[in-house]
ZAMARGU-4260 file (C-alpha; in steps of 0.2 Angstrom, whole numbers, plus 5000, padded with zeros to 4 digits):
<rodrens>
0) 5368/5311/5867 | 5378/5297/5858 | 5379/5298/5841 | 5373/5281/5834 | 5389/5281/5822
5) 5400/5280/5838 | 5393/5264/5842 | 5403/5246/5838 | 5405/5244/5820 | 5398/5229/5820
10) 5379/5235/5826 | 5369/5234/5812 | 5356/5245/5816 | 5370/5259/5819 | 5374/5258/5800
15) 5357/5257/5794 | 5349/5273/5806 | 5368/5282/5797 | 5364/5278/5781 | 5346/5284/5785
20) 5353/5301/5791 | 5366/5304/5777 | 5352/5298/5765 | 5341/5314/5771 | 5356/5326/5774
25) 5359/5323/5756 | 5341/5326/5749 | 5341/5344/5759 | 5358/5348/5750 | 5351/5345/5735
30) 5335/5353/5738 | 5345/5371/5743 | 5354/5371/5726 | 5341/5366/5715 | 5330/5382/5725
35) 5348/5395/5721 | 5346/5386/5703 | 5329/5392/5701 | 5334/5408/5708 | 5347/5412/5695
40) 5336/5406/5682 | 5323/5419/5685 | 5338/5433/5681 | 5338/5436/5663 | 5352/5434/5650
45) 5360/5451/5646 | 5358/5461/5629 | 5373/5461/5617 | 5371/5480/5620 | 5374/5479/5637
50) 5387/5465/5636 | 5395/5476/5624 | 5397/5491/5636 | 5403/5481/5648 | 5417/5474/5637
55) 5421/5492/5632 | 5423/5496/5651 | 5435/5482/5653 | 5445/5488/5638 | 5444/5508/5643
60) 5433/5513/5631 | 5415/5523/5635 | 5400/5518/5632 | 5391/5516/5615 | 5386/5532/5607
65) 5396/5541/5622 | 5403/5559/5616 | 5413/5571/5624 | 5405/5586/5632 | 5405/5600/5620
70) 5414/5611/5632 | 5432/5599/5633 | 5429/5596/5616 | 5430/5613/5613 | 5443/5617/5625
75) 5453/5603/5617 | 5454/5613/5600 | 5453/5628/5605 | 5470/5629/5617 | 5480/5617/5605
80) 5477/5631/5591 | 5481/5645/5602 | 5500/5637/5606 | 5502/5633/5586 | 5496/5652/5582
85) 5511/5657/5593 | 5524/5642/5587 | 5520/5649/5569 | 5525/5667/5572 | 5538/5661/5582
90) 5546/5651/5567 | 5541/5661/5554 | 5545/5681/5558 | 5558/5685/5550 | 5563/5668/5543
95) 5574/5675/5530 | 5586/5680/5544 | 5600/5674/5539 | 5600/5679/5521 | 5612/5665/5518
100) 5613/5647/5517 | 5620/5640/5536 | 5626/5625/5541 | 5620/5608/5532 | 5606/5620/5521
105) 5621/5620/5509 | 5618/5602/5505 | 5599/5599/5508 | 5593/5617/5501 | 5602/5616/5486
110) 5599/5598/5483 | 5579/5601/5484 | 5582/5612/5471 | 5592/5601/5460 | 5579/5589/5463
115) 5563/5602/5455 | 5578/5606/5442 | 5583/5590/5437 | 5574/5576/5445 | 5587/5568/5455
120) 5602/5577/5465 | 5615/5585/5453 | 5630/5592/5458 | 5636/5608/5464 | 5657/5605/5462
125) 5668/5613/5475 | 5685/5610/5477 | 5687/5618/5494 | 5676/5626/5508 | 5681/5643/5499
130) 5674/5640/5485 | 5657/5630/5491 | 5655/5649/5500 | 5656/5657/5484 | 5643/5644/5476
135) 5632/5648/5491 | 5633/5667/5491 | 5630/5666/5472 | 5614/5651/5474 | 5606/5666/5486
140) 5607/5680/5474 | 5600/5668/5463 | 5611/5661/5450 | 5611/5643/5450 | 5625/5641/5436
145) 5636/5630/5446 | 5622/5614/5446 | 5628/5602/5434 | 5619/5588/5426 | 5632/5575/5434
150) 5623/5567/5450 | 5629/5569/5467 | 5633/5555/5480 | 5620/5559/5493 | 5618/5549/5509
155) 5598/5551/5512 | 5583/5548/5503 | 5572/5560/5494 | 5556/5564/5505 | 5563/5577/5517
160) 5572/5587/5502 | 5554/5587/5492 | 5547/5593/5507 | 5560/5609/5507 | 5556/5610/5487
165) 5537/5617/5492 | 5545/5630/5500 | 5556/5635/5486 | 5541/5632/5474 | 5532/5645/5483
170) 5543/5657/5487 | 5559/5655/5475 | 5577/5649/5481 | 5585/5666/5480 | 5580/5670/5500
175) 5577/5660/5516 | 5560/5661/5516 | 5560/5650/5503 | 5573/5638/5509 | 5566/5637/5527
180) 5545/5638/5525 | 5542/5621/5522 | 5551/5618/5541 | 5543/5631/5550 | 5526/5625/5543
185) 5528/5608/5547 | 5539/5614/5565 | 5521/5623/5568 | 5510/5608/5563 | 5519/5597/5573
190) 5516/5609/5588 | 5496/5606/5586 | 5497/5587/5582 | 5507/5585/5601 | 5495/5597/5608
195) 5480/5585/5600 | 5491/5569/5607 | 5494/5575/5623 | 5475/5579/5627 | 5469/5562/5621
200) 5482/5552/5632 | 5478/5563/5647 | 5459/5567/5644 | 5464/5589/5648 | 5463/5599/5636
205) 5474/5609/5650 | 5488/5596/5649 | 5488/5595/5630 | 5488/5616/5629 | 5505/5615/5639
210) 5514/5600/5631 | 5510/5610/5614 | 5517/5625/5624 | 5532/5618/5630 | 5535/5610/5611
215) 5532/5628/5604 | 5544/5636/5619 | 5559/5622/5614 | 5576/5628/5609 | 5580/5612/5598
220) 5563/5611/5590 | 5561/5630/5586 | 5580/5632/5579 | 5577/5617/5568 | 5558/5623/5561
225) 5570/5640/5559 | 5583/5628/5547 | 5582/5619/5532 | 5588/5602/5539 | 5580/5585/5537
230) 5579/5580/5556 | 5565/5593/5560 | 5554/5582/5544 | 5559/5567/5552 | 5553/5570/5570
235) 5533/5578/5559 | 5531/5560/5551 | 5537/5550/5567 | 5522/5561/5578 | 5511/5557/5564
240) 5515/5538/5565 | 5514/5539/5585 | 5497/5546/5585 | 5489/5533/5570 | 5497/5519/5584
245) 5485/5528/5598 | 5468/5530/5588 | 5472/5511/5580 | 5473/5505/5600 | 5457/5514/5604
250) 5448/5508/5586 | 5454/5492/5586 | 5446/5487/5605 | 5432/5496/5600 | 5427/5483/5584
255) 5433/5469/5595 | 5422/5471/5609 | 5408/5475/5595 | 5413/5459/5587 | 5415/5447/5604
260) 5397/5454/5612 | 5386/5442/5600 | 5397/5428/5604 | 5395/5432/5625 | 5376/5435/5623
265) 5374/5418/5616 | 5385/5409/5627 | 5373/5418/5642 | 5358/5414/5633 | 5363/5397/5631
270) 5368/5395/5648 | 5350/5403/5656 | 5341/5390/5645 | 5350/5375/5650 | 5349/5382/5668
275) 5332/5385/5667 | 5328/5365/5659 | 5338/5357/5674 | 5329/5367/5688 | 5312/5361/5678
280) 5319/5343/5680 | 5312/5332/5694 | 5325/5326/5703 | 5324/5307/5707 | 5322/5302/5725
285) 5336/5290/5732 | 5351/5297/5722 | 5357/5312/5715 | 5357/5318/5699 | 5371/5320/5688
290) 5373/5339/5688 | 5373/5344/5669 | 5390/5350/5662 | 5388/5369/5653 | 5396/5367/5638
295) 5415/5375/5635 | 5410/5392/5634 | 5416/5399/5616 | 5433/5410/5619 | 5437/5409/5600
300) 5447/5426/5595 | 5438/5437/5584 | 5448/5448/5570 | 5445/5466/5571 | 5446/5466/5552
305) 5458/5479/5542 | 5467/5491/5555 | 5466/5507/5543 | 5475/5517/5556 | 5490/5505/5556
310) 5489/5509/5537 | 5490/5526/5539 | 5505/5524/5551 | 5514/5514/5539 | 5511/5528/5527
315) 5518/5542/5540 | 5532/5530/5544 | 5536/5526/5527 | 5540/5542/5523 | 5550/5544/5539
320) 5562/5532/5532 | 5561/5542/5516 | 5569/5557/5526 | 5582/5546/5535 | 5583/5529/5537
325) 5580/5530/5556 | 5563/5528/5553 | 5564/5511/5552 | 5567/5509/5572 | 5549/5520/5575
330) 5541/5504/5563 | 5548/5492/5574 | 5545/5500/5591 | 5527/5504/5587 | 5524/5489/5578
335) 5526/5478/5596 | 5519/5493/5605 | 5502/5490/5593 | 5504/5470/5598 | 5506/5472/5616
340) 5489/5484/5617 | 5482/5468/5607 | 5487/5455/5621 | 5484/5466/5633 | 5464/5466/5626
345) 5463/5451/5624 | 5467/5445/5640 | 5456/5460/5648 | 5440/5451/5640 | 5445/5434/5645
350) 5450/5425/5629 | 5453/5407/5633 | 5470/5405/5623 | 5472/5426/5621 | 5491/5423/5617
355) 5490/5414/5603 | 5473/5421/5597 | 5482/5440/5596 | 5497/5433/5586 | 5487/5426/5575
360) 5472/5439/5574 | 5479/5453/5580 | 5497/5451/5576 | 5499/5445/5559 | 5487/5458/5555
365) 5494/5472/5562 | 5511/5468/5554 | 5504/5467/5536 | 5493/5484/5539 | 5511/5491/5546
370) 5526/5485/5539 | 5521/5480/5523 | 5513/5499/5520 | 5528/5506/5526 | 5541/5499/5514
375) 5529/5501/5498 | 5529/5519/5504 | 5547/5521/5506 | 5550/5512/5490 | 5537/5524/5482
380) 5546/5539/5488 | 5560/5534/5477 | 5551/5536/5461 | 5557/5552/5456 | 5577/5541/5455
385) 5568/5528/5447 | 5561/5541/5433 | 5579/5547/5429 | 5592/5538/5421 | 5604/5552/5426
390) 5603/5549/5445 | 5618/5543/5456 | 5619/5525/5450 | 5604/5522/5444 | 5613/5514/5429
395) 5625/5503/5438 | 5620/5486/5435 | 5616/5492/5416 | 5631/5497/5412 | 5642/5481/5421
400) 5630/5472/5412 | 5635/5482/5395 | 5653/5482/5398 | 5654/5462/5401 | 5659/5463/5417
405) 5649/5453/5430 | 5635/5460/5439 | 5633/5454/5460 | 5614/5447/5462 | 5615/5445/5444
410) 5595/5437/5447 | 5589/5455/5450 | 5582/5465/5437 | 5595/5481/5433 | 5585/5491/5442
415) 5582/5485/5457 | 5602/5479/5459 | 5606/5497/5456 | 5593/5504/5471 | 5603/5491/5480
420) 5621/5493/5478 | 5616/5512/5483 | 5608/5508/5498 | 5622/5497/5503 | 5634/5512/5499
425) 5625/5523/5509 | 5624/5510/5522 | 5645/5510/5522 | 5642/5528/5524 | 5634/5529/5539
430) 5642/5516/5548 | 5659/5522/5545 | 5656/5541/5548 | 5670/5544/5561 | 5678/5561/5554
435) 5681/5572/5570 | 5671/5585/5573 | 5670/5600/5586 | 5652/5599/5591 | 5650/5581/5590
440) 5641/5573/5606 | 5638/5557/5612 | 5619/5552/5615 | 5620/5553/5633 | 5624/5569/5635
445) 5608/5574/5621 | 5595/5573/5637 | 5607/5586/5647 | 5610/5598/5633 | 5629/5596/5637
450) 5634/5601/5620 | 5623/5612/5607 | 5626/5612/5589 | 5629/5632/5582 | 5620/5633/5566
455) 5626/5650/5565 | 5640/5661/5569 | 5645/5675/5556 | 5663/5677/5552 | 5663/5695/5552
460) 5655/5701/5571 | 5640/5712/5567 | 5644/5732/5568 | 5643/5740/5585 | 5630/5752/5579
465) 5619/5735/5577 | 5618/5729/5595 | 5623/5747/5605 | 5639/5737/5613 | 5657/5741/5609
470) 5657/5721/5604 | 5643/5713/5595 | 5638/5692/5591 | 5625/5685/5582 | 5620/5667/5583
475) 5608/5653/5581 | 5613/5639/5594 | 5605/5624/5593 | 5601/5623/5612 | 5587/5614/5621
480) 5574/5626/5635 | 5586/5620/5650 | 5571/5622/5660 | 5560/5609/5648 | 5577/5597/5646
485) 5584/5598/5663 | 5568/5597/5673 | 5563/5579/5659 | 5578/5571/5667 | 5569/5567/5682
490) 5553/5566/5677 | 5559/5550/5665 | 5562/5543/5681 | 5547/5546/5687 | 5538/5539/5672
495) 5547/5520/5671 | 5543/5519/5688 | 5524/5523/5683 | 5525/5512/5669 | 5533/5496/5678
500) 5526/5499/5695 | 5508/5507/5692 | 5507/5498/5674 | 5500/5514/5666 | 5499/5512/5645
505) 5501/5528/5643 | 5518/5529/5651 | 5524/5514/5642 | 5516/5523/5625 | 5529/5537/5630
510) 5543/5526/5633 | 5540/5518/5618 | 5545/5537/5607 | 5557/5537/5617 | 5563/5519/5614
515) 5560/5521/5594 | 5571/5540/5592 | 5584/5539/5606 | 5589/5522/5613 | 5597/5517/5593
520) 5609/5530/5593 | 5618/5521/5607 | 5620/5511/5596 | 5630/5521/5585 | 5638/5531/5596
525) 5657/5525/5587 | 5655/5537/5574 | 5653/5556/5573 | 5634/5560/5579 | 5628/5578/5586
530) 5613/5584/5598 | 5602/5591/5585 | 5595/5573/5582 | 5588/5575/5598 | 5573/5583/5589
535) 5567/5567/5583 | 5564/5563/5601 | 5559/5580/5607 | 5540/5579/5608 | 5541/5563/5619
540) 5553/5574/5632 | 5539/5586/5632 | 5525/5571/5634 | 5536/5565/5648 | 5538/5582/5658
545) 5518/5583/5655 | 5514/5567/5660 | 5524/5570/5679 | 5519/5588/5680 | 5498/5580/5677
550) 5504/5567/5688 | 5510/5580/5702 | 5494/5590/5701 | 5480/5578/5700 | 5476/5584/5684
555) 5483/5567/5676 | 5467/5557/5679 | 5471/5535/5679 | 5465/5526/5666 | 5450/5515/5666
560) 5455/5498/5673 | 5457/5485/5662 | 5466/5471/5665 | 5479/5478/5676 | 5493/5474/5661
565) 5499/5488/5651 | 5482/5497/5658 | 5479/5501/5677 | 5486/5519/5681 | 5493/5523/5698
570) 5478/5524/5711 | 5488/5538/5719 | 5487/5550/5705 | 5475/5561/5712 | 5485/5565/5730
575) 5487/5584/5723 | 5470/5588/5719 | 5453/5586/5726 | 5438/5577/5716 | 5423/5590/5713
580) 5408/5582/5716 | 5397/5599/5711 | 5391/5605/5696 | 5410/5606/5686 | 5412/5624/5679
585) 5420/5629/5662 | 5437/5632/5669 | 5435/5612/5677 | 5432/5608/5660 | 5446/5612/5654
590) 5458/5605/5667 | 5450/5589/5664 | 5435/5581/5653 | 5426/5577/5665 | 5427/5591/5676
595) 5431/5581/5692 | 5447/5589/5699 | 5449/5604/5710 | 5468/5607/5711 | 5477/5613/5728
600) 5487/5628/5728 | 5501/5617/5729 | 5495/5610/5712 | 5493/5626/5706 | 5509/5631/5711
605) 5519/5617/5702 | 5509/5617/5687 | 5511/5638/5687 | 5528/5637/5691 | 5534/5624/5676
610) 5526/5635/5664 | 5533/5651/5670 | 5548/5645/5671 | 5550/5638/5654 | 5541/5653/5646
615) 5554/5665/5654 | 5568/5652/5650 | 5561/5656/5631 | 5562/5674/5632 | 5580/5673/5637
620) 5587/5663/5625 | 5577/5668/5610 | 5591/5679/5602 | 5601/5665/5602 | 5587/5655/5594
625) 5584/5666/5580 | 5601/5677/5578 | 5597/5692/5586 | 5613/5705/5586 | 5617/5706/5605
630) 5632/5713/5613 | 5645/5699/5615 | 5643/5700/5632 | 5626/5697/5632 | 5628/5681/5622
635) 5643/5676/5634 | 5631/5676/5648 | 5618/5663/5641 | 5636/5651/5640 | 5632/5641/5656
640) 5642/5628/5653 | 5659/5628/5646 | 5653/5616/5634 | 5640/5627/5626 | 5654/5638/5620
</rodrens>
């Protein structure tokens, strides 16, 4: 039939019968979507309960008043404090072994006792290395006649050496207990604290049982909980920084999705109401309505008020810098991991202008709770050089100023110049170290174990009688668990392509210890620097290997979808073990929180064999941990590599 618009143009009953049918097209048009109008007014507006919960899915969290099971819970604690039981005998049996002062204990035992003796580091005078020998033989039989009131030039703060003071409080400075307890303590502590860190990234109290395992089982971390060094101090206040940054992320989202719910129900209540009043509204007959415009819904950021963990990591790292000034890069680098987790929020709850709102509300905050808390706590840590005239140029500016000769940043008060001028000497210092050195080692080679730092290696060989061998050796080789170190390589692989391609948070988080402890040194890799600082960076080598090995075996669960930024976890994480939907038994419990993975034996297989191997790996090289007598040819055969030697 012909369609009355296909007639001539000019026929004007065509156009009038066409406006007619367009006329009534219209008004069932409009009578459909004012009836789908009606329909959605009839759904209610949600609670700010349930609009809260729903925001916390988006950002990863559980539900309000959600609480682990009590059986993960108490898996959680109870495997972490099995693997620090056994790091604590393992650092502290027979800690007094060697009865003397080794390797840098000669400057940072003796200056921690100079610092209980005197308040500030005095000397110990030695012309030669002969004759520093004898002021150490005679320091461990307890005379302490060679400290002098004249202060020492020392080239790191003061936290790290009070820390080595308990010790000597507690048990004297005359024997290595002494000198080496506050280490071990704190080697053992830190052990527990990775375990705790590992099960909250990886919900598995089973993977957070072996990353505390692996940390306990380490070479580099178990000589240097052994040693009175400052790196070992360094790396316990780092970890504790690292894991105030993850409960902030997780406190933080929760006050802002408590904080944005209120503003969401309104909006939706608001938008039901004025729903509701046009569907009730006659429409008129020969034209449309103008549809009402909803008003701009409010996408206004909301604070998420003081960020008391971020305080307590800028305590932690505060006093990281107050061991050595390396710190300072684990303020930065967490400090920008903390803003991104903000962004990435933000934009997960669909804040209109979420770039600008977290600078402003989330990252001006989080820099004031962080930065600022640090550097009053590393100023703090100073006090005790403050106190005493008599420490190493505390009276600089003073006594220019009293001589008549002019003063640099003569607008400084004395005491302030002084603190100063020794930091900038200090600064010289490290910058210029570039004395040759037989162990040094370039940072690439720290992840390889290519060249150990000996701690300890006697003069005189130990008699045969001691080891049963016609030659006997006795060292303390500061030598990484191959298997942990050499199997990580690979696995850090693994993990940036897990953190760019699957966009998982909890890789980056790791990448990011890595990025504060390691990546600087390349930095300085000019001057003379050695492996042993690798034990700053030690704990996020084991969270790495443990992150691949969960990631292997299924155990390593994705995270809850968020915004896909910085959150989604690989959907192909699961491919080596099967998802329980049964009743879950104690033993699934433990392997994950919600119970919901049956590993293969393939699973089984690689998480059993990592283990094993890295507890056997252990067991061999203990008596070069620990300076065990061993015939020589014993010791000669844990040499791999020419460059262990």
């Amino acid at each position: 039939m012909e369609h009355p618009s296909d007639r001539p143009a000019g026929s004007h009953e065509a156009r009038d019968l066409t406006r007619t049918l367009m006329r009534t097209e219209f008004r069932e048009r409009r009578s459909v979507t004012t009836e789908l109008a009606a329909t959605t007014v009839r759904r209610p507006p949600r609670s700010t309960r349930e609009i809260e919960n729903s925001l916390r899915r988006r950002l990863g969290l559980g539900r309000l008043g959600e609480r682990l099971d009590p059986t993960p819970w108490l898996w959680g604690w109870l495997g972490p404090l099995v693997v620090t039981a056994l790091a604590a005998v393992m650092r502290l049996v027979d800690l007094n072994h060697p009865t003397r002062l080794i390797f840098d204990e000669t400057y940072y035992v003796k200056q921690a006792f100079s610092l209980l003796t005197l308040g500030y580091e005095g000397d110990w005078p030695a012309e030669d290395d002969d004759e520093n020998d004898a002021i150490n033989s005679r320091f461990a039989d307890g005379d302490y006649s060679d400290l002098v009131s004249e202060a020492d030039y020392v080239v790191h703060p003061q936290v790290g050496k009070w820390m080595i003071a308990v010790g000597l409080r507690l048990f004297g400075a005359d024997n290595g207990a002494g000198w080496r307890f506050s280490a071990a303590i704190v080697g053992a502590l830190s052990v527990l604290l990775l375990a705790r860190t590992a099960r909250r990234l990886f919900g598995s109290a089973a993977l957070g049982t072996v990353a505390g395992l692996l940390l306990a089982i380490d070479g580099v971390h178990l000589t240097e909980s052994r040693t009175s060094l400052l790196d070992v101090f360094l790396m316990f206040w780092v970890l504790v920084g690292f894991w105030c940054v993850l409960r902030d992320r997780d406190a933080s989202r929760a006050r802002l999705a408590h904080r944005t719910a209120p503003i969401r129900a309104a909006e939706e209540s608001r938008a039901f109401h004025a729903a509701a009043d046009a569907a009730a509204r006659p429409a008129e007959p020969d034209r449309p309505a103008e549809p009402d415009r909803p008003a701009e819904p409010e996408r206004r950021g909301r604070g998420v008020g003081v960020r008391w963990w971020l305080v307590g990591a800028g305590v932690a790292l505060g006093l990281a810098c107050g061991v050595k000034w390396s710190g300072i890069y684990a303020v930065a680098v967490f400090g920008v991991l903390a803003f991104a987790w903000d962004l990435s929020a933000r934009r997960a709850i669909g804040e209109r202008r979420w770039f600008t709102t977290s600078v402003v509300r989330g990252g001006i905050p989080a820099f004031v709770a962080l930065v600022p808390t640090a550097a009053l706590t590393y100023v703090a840590s100073w006090a005790s050089w403050f106190a005493h005239p008599g420490a190493y140029r505390r009276q600089w500016a003073a006594d220019l100023r009293a001589a008549g000769e002019p003063v640099p940043r003569p607008w400084l008060p004395d005491w302030l110049n002084s603190w100063w001028d020794y930091h900038l000497a200090m600064w010289d210092f490290h910058n210029g170290l570039r004395s040759e050195h037989s162990y040094e080692a370039h940072p690439i080679t720290w992840i390889l174990q290519l060249r150990p730092t000996s701690f300890y290696w006697p003069e005189n060989e130990p008699p045969p009688e001691a080891c049963g061998a016609a030659r006997c050796a006795e060292a303390i080789t500061n030598l990484g668990n191959p298997v942990i170190w050499w199997l990580a390589v690979p696995a850090l692989g693994v993990l940036l392509h897990t953190a760019i391609k699957g966009r998982d948070w909890r890789a980056w988080a790791i990448l990011a210890g890595y990025a504060a402890m390691y990546l600087p040194w390349f930095a300085y890799a000019h001057r003379t620097v050695f492996s042993f600082y690798s034990v700053a960076f030690v704990p996020y080598v084991v969270l790495c290997l443990t992150f691949v090995v969960g990631w292997a075996t299924g155990l390593l669960r994705p995270p809850p979808h968020t915004d896909g930024w910085l959150a989604a976890g690989p959907a192909a994480s699961s491919r080596r073990g099967g998802w329980r939907t049964d009743e879950p038994t104690r033993l699934a419990r433990f392997l994950t929180d919600d119970g919901s993975v049956r590993p293969t034996p393939t699973a089984w297989a690689i998480l059993l064999a990592v283990v094993a191997l890295a507890v056997v790996a252990a067991a061999f090289w203990w008596p070069l941990w620990s300076a065990q007598p061993v015939s020589y040819d014993f010791w000669r055969a844990h040499m791999w590599l020419p460059s262990w030697i």
